[in-house]
FIGUGU-362990 format. One line per 5 residues: number of its first residue (from 1); their letters; for each residue x negated, y negated, z negated of C-alpha. Coordinates in Angstrom, 1 decimal. Layout:
# FIGUGU-362990
NUM	a	X:Y:Z  ...
END
This chain:
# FIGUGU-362990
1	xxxxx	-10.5:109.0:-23.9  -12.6:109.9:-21.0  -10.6:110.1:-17.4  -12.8:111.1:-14.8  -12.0:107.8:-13.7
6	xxxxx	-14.3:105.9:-16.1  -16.5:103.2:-14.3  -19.8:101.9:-15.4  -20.1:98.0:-15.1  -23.2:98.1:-12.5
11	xxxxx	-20.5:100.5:-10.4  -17.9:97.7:-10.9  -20.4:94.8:-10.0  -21.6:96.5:-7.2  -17.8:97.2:-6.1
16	xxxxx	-17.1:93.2:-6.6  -20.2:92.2:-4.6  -18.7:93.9:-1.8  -15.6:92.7:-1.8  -13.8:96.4:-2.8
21	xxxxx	-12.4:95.7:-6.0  -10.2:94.2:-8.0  -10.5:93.8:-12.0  -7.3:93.6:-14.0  -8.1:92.5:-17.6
26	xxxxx	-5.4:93.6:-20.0  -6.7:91.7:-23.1  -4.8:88.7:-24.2  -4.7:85.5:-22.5  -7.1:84.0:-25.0
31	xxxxx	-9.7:86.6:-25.2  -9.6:86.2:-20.8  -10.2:82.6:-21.3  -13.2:82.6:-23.3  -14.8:85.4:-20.7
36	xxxxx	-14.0:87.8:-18.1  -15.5:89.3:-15.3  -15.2:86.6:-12.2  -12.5:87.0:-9.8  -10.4:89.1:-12.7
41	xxxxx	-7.1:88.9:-12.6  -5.3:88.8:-16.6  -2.1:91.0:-16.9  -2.1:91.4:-21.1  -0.8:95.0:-22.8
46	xxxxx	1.8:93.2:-25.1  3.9:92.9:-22.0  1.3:95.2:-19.5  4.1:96.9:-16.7  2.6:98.8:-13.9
51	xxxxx	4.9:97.5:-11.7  3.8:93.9:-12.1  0.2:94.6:-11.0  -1.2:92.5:-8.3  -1.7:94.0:-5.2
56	xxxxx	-4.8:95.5:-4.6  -4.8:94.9:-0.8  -6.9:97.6:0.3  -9.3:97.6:-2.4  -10.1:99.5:-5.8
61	xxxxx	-7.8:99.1:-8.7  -9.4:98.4:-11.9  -8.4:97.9:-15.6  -11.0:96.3:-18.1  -10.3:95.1:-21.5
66	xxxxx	-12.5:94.6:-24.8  -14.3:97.8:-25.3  -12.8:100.3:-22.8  -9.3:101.4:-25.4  -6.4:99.2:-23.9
71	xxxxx	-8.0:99.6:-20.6  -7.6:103.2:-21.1  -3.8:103.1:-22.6  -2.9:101.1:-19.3  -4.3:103.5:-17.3
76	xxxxx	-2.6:106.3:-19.0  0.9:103.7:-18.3  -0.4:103.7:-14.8  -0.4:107.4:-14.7  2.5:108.0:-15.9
81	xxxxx	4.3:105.5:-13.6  2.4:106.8:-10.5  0.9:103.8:-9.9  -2.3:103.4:-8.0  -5.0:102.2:-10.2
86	xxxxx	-8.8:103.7:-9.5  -10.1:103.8:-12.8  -11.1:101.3:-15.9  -14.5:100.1:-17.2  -16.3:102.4:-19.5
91	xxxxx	-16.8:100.5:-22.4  -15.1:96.9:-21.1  -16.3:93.8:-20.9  -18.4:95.0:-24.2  -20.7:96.7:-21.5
96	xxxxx	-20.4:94.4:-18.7  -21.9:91.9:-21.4  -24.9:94.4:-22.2  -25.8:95.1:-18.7  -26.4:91.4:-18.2
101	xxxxx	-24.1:90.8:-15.9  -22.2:86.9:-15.7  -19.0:85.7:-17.0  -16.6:83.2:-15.6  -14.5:81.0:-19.0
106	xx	-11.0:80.0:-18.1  -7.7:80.9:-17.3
END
């Protein structure tokens, strides 16, 4: 479900590392806590509402899940709600994993 707003994980890492993003991770609270990318912040679909995401505070909104499919369906929420989310991750923590980069475990 391509969006034009589909982020590779180096663009994402890169983004972190300067301080300009935010990751929301939309899978469920037990998935976040056995990995998620550091510094993300876990808002699962079952009970995802746009207007309960965290303030972005000047920097890029973005969604991450799994393998990119949730991420996508929030987005689409997002959308539909108006509210200001950048993009997802292309592929979700599945390609974060396969470019090599780290992991933080825990809520």
């Amino acid at each position: 479900m391509p969006t034009g707003r589909d982020l590779d994980a180096r663009t994402v890492a890169d983004l972190l590392a300067r301080g300009e993003a935010l990751v929301v991770d939309v899978r469920e609270p037990e998935a976040f806590a056995g990995g998620h990318i550091p510094g993300a912040v876990n808002l699962p679909l079952s009970r995802f509402r746009p207007e309960a995401l965290p303030r972005a505070e000047g920097r890029r909104l973005i969604l991450n899940c799994a393998a990119g499919g949730r991420s996508a369906r929030a987005l689409a929420a997002c959308d539909a709600a108006r509210a200001a989310v950048d993009g997802h991750l292309a592929g979700g923590l599945g390609a974060w994993k396969a470019a090599g980069l780290p992991l933080e475990t825990g809520a």
